[in-house]
MARBAKOL-245716 format. One record per residue (C-alpha): residue number from 1; residue in one letter; x, y, z. Coordinates in nm, 4 decimals, m for minus. Each point is the difference from the previous one (the first is absolute). Example, Ala and Ser with C-alpha at 12.3 -4.5 7.8 and 13.67 -1.06 7.14 Angstrom:
BEGIN
{1 "A" {1.2300 m0.4500 0.7800}},
{2 "S" {0.1370 0.3440 m0.0660}},
# end
This chain:
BEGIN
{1 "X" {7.3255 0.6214 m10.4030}},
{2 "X" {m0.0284 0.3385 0.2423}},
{3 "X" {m0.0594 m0.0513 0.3050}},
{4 "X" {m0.1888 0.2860 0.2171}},
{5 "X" {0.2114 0.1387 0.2904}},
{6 "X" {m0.1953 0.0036 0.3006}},
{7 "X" {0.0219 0.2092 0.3088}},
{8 "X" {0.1585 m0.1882 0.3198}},
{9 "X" {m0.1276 0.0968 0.3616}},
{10 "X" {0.0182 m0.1612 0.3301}},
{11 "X" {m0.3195 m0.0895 m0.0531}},
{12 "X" {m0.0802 m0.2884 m0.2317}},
{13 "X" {m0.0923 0.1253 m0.3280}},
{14 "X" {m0.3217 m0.1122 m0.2538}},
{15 "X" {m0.0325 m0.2920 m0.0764}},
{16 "X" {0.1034 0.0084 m0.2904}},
{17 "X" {0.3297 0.1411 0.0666}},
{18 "X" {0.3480 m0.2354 m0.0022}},
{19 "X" {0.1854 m0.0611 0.2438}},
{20 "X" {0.3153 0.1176 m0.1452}},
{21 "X" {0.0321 0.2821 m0.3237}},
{22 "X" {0.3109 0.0454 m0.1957}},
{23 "X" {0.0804 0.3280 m0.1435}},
{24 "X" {0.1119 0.0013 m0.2926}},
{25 "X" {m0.1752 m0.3788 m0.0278}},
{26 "X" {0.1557 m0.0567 m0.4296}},
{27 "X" {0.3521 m0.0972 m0.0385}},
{28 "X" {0.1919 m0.0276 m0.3269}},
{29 "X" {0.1763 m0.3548 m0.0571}},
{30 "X" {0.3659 0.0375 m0.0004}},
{31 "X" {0.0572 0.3187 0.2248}},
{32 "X" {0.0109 0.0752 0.3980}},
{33 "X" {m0.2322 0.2362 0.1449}},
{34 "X" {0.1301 0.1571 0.2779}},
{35 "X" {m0.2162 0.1670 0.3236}},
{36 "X" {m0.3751 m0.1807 m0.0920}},
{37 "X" {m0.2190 0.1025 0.2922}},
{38 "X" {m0.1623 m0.2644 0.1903}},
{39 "X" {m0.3294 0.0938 0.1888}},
{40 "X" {m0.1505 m0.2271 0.2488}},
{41 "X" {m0.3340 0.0118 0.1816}},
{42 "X" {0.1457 m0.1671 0.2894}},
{43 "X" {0.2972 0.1419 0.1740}},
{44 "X" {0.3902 m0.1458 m0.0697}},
{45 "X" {0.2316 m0.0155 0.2567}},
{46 "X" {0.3776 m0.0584 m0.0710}},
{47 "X" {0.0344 m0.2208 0.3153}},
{48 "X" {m0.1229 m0.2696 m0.0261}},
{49 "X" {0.1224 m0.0848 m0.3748}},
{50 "X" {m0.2502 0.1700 m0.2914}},
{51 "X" {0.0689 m0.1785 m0.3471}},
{52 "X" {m0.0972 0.0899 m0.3513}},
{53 "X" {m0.0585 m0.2819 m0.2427}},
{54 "X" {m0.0815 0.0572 m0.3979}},
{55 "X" {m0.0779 m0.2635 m0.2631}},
{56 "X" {0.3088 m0.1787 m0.2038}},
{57 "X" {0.1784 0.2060 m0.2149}},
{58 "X" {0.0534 0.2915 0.2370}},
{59 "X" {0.2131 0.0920 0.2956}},
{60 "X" {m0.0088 0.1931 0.2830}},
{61 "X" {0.3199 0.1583 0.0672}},
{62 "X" {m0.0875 0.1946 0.3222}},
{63 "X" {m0.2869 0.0775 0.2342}},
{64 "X" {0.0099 0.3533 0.1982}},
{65 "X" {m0.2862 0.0170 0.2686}},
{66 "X" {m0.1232 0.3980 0.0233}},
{67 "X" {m0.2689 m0.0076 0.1818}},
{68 "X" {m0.1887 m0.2244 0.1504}},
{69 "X" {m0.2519 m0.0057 m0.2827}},
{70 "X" {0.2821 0.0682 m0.2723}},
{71 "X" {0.3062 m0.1824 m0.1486}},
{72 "X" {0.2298 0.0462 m0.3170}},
{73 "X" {0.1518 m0.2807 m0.1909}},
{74 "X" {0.2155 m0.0253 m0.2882}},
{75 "X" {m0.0685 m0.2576 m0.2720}},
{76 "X" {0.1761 m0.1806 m0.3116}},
{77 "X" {m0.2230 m0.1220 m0.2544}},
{78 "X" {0.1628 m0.2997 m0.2209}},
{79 "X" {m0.0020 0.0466 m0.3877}},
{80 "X" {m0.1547 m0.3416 m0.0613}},
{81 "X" {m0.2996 0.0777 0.2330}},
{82 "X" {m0.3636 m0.0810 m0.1041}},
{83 "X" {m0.1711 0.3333 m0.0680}},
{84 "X" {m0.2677 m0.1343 0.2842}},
{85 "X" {m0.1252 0.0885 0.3233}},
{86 "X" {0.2047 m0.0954 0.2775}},
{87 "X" {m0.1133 m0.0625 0.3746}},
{88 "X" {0.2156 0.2024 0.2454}},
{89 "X" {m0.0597 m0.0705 0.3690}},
{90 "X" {0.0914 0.2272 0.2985}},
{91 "X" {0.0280 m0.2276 0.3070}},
{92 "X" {0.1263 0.0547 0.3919}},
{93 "X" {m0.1083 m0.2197 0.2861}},
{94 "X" {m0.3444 0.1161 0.0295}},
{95 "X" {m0.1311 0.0645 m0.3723}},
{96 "X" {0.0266 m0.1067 m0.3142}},
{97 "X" {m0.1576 0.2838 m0.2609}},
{98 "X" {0.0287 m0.0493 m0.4114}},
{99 "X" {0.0003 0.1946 m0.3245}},
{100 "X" {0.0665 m0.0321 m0.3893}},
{101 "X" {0.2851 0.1324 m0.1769}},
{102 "X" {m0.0197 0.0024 m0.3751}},
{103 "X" {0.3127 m0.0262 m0.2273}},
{104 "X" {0.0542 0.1596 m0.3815}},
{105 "X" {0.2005 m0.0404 m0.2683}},
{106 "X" {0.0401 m0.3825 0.1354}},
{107 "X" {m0.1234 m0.3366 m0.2315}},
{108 "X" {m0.3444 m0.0204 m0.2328}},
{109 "X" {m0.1477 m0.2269 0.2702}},
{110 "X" {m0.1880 0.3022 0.2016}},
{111 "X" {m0.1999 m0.0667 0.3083}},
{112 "X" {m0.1942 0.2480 0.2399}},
{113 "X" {m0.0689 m0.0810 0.3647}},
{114 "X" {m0.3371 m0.0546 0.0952}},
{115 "X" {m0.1725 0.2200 0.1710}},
{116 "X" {m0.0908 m0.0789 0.3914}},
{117 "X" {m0.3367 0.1161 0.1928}},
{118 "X" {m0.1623 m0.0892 0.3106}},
{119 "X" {m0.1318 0.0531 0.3313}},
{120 "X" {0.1319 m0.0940 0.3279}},
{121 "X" {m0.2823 m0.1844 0.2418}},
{122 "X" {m0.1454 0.1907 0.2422}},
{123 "X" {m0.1985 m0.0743 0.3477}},
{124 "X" {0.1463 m0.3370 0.0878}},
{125 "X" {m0.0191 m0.1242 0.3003}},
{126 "X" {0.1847 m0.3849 0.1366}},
{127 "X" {m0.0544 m0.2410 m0.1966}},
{128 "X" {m0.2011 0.1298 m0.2233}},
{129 "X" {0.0434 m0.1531 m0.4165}},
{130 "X" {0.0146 0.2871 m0.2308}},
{131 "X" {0.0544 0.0836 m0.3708}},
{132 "X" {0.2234 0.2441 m0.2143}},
{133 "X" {m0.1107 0.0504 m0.3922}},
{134 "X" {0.3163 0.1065 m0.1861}},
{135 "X" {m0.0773 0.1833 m0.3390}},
{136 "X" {0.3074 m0.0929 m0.2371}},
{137 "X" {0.0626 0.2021 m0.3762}},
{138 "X" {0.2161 m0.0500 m0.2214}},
{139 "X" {0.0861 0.2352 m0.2586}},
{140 "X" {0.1590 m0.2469 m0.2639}},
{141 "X" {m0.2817 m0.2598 0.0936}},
{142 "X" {0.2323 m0.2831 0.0882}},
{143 "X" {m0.1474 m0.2873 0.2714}},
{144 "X" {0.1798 0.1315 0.3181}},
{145 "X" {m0.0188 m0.2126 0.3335}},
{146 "X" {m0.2058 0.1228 0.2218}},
{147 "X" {0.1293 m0.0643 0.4275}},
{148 "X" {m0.0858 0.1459 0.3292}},
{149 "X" {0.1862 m0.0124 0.3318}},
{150 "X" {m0.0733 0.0638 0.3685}},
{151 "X" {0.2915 0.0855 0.1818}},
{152 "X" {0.0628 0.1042 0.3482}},
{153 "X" {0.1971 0.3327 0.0098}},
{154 "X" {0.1595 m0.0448 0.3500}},
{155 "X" {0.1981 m0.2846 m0.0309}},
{156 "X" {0.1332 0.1010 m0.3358}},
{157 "X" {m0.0849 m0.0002 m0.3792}},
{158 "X" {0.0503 m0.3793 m0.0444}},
{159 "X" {m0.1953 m0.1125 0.2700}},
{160 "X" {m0.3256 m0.1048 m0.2417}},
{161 "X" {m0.3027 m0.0863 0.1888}},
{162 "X" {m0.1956 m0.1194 m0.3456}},
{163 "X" {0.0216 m0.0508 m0.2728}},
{164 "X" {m0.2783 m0.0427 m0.2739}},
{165 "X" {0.0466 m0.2195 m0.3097}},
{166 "X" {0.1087 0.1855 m0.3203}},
{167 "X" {m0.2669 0.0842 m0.2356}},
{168 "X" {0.0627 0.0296 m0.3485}},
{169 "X" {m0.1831 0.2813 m0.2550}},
{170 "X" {m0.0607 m0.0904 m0.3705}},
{171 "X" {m0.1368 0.3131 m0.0300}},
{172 "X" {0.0656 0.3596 0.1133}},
{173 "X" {m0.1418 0.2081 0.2256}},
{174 "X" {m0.0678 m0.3098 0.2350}},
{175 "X" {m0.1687 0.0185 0.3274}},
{176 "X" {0.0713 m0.2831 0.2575}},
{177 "X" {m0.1043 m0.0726 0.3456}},
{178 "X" {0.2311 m0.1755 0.2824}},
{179 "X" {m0.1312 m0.1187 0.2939}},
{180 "X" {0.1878 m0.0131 0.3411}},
{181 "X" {m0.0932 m0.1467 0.3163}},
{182 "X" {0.0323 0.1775 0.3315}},
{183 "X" {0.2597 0.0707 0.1577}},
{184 "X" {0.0947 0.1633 0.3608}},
{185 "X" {0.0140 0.3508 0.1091}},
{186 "X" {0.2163 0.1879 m0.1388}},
{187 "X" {0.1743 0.2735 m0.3111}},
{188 "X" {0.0580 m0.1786 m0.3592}},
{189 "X" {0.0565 0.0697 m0.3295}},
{190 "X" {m0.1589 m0.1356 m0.3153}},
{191 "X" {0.2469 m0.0429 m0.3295}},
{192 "X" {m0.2174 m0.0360 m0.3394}},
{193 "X" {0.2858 m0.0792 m0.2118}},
{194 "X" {m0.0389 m0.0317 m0.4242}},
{195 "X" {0.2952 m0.1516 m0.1867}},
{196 "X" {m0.0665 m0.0412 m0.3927}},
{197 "X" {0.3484 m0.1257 m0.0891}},
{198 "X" {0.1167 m0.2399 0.2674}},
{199 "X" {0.3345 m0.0573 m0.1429}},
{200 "X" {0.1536 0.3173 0.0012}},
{201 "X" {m0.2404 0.1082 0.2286}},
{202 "X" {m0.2479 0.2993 m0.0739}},
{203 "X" {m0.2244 0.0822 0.2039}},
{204 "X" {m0.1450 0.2155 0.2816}},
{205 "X" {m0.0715 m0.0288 0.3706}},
{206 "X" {m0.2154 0.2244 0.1922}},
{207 "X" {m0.0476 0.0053 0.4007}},
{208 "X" {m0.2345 0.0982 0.2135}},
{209 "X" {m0.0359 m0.0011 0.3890}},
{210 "X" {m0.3204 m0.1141 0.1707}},
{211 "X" {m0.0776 m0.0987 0.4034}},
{212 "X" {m0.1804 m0.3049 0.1553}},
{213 "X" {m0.1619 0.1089 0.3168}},
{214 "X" {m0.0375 m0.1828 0.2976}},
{215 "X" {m0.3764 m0.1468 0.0456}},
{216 "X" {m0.2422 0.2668 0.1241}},
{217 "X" {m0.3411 m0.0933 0.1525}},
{218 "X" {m0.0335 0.2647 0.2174}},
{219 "X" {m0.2596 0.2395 m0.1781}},
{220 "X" {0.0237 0.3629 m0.0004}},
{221 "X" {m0.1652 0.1654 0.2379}},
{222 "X" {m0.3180 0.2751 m0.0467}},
{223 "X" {m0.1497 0.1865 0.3262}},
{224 "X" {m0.2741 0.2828 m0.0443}},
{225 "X" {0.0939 0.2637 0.2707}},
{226 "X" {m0.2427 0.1871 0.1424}},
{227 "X" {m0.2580 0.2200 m0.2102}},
{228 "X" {0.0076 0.3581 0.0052}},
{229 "X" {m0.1398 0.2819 m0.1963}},
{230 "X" {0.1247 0.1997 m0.2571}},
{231 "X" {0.0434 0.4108 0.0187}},
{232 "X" {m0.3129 m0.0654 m0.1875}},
{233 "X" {m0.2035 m0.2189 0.2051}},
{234 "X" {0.0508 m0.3310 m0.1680}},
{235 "X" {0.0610 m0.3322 0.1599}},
{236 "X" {0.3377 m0.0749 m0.0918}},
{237 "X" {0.2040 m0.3372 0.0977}},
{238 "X" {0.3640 m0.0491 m0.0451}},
{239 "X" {0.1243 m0.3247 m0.0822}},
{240 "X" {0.3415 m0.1641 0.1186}},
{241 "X" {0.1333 m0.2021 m0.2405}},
{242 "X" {0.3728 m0.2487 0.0823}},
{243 "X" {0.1861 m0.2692 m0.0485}},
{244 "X" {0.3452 m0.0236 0.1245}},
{245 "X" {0.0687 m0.3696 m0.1512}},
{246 "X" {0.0650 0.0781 m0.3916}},
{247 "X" {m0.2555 0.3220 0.0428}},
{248 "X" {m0.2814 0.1675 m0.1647}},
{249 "X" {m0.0185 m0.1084 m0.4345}},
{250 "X" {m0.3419 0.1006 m0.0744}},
{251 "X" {m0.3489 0.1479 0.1562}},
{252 "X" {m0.3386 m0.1070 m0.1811}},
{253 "X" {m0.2929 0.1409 0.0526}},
{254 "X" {m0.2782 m0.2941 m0.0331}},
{255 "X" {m0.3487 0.2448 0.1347}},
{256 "X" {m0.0453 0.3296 0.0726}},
{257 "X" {m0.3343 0.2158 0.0197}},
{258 "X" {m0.0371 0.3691 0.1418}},
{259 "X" {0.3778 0.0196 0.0032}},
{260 "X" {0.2472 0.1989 m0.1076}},
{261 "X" {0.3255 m0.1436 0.0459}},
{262 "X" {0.3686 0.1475 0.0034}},
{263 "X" {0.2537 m0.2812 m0.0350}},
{264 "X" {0.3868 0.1406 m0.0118}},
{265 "X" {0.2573 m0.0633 m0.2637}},
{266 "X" {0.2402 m0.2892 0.1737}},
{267 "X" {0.3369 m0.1827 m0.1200}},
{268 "X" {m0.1148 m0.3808 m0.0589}},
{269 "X" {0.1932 m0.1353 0.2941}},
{270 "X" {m0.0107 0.2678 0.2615}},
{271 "X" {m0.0164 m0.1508 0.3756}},
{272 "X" {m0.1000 0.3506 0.1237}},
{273 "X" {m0.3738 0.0626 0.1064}},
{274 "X" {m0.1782 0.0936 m0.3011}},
{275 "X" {m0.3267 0.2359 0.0766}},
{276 "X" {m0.2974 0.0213 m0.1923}},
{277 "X" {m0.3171 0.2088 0.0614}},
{278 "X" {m0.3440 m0.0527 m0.0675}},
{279 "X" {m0.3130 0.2583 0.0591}},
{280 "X" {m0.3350 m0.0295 m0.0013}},
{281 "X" {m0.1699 0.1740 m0.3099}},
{282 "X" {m0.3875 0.0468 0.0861}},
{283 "X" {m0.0619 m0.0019 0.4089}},
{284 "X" {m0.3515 m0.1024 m0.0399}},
{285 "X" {0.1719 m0.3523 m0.1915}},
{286 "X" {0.1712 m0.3129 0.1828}},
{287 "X" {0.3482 0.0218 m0.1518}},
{288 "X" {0.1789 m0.3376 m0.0875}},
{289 "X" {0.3133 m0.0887 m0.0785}},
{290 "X" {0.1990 m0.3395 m0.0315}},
{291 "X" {0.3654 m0.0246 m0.0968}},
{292 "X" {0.2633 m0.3017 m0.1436}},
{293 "X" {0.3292 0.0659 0.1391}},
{294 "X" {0.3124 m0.2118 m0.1515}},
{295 "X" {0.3509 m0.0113 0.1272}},
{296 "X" {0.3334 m0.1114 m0.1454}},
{297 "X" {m0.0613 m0.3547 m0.0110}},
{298 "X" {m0.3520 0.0241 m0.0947}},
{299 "X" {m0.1663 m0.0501 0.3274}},
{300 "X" {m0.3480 0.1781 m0.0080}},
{301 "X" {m0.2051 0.1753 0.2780}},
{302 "X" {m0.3884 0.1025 0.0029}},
{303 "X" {m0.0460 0.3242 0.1647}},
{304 "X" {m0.3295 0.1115 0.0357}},
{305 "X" {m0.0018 0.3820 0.0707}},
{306 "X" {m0.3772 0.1551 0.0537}},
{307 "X" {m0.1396 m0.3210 0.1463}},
{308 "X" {m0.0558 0.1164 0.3289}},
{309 "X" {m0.2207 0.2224 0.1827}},
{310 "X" {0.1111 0.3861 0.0124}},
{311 "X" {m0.0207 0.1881 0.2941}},
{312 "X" {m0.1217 0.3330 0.0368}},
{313 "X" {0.3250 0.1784 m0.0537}},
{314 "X" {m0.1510 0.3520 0.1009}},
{315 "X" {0.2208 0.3218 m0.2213}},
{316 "X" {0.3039 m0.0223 m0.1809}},
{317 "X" {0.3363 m0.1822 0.1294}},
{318 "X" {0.3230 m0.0353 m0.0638}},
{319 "X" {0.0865 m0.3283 m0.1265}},
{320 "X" {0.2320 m0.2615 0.2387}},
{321 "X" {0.2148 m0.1662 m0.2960}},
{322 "X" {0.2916 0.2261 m0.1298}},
# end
């Protein structure tokens, strides 16, 4: 098996990125391979301790931290290893990331780690159950068993909030769904784990962060300033849109008749004011418009724009919102 190398960042990568790559990721049984690069997506530190763990059969004879992101290690490979994948953990006291490393020239009894996929849970708030659906392949179609953890990051890797019930797969690619109950406010992780031979273990973790938000039930907020007209003589409105719980996820636009309306690109999230404009098309029509606004925790507010009488505005004017 190959394993694609994927490129780290700060950020968190794709979901379907691991959480640790190993480059070269194919050792030969009975030899030592000396400076294999270890990539993590979440940053090493040497203090406090950072350990590297592979699967039985191998040894690692030293760890050197380069960058925060970056390690080298040296490993011996036995000569009566299983030519299988092995699990290989990178682990410090606030993460826990896996891989696969494969082995050649070992026994007849080859294995390949199964493949891990899924997507962290988004837009919780207290409390709230929720569900992860882990896709698991396996390339040599053996039944692997299927886990997923919750853990909470800040008090260290083996501090496990919950834990769902293994799930075996008598058949590959299997999709599974765990379900979680709420939990507080707060940063966690998810681990969808995969091991297809328990005993030596192969298999493959994956990890991915995710939030649960305080409750929200304040809803944003959405005030028409006052009208003006455009250089051209049109009846134009701008509209304040905020929320500074969890702010502004998503504006929907339910009605709207003898409008043309400008509505600016924003980061799901923001807490600054967003502003959007709407202008009356044909003077001679009443001009109606009637907006959905949803924050961060999916509060909603009904903001009628054009249903009020318009003064006489007289010639053009400069707008009051920025």
């Amino acid at each position: 098996m190959s394993m694609e190398s994927v490129e780290i960042s700060d950020d968190h990568p794709a979901p379907s990125a691991d959480a640790v790559t190993l480059t070269p990721d194919v050792v030969v049984a009975n030899s030592s391979v000396s400076g294999v690069l270890v990539q993590t997506e979440q940053p090493l530190f040497a203090d406090p301790t950072v350990e590297l763990t592979v699967g039985p059969g191998m040894l690692v004879d030293n760890l050197t931290i380069l960058d925060p992101h970056t390690a080298l290690a040296d490993i011996s490979v036995n000569s009566h290893i299983e030519n299988q994948g092995h699990g290989v953990f990178v682990q410090t006291d606030s993460f826990i990331g896996g891989t696969c490393m494969d082995v050649s020239g070992g026994s007849e009894d080859a294995n390949e780690c199964p493949a891990v996929d899924y997507a962290a849970p988004v837009g919780l708030t207290a409390g709230q159950p929720f569900d992860v659906t882990i896709q698991v392949d396996d390339g040599d179609f053996d039944y692997p068993l299927i886990e997923m953890v919750v853990e909470n990051p800040n008090v260290g890797f083996d501090e496990i909030i919950f834990q769902d019930t293994s799930q075996a797969s008598y058949e590959t690619p299997a999709t599974v769904t765990f379900s979680f109950a709420g939990m507080p406010p707060g940063d966690y992780v998810v681990l969808g784990i995969a091991a297809d031979k328990v005993n030596p273990f192969s298999g493959n973790l994956v990890e991915k962060p995710f939030t649960v938000m305080d409750m929200d039930e304040t809803p944003a907020e959405c005030t028409p300033l006052e009208p003006n007209r455009n250089p051209s003589g049109q009846l134009s409105v701008k509209v304040r849109l905020e929320d500074r719980g969890y702010g502004l996820a998503e504006i929907r636009v339910l009605q709207k008749e003898n409008v043309e309306l400008d509505i600016p690109t924003f980061t799901k999230g923001i807490l600054a004011p967003v502003y959007l404009t709407a202008t009356r098309i044909d003077p001679a029509q009443k001009p109606s418009l009637e907006l959905e606004i949803v924050d961060g925790a999916n509060n909603v507010t009904r903001c009628d724009v054009f249903d009020f009488a318009v003064p006489d505005l007289g010639g053009p004017r400069s707008p009051t919102a920025p």
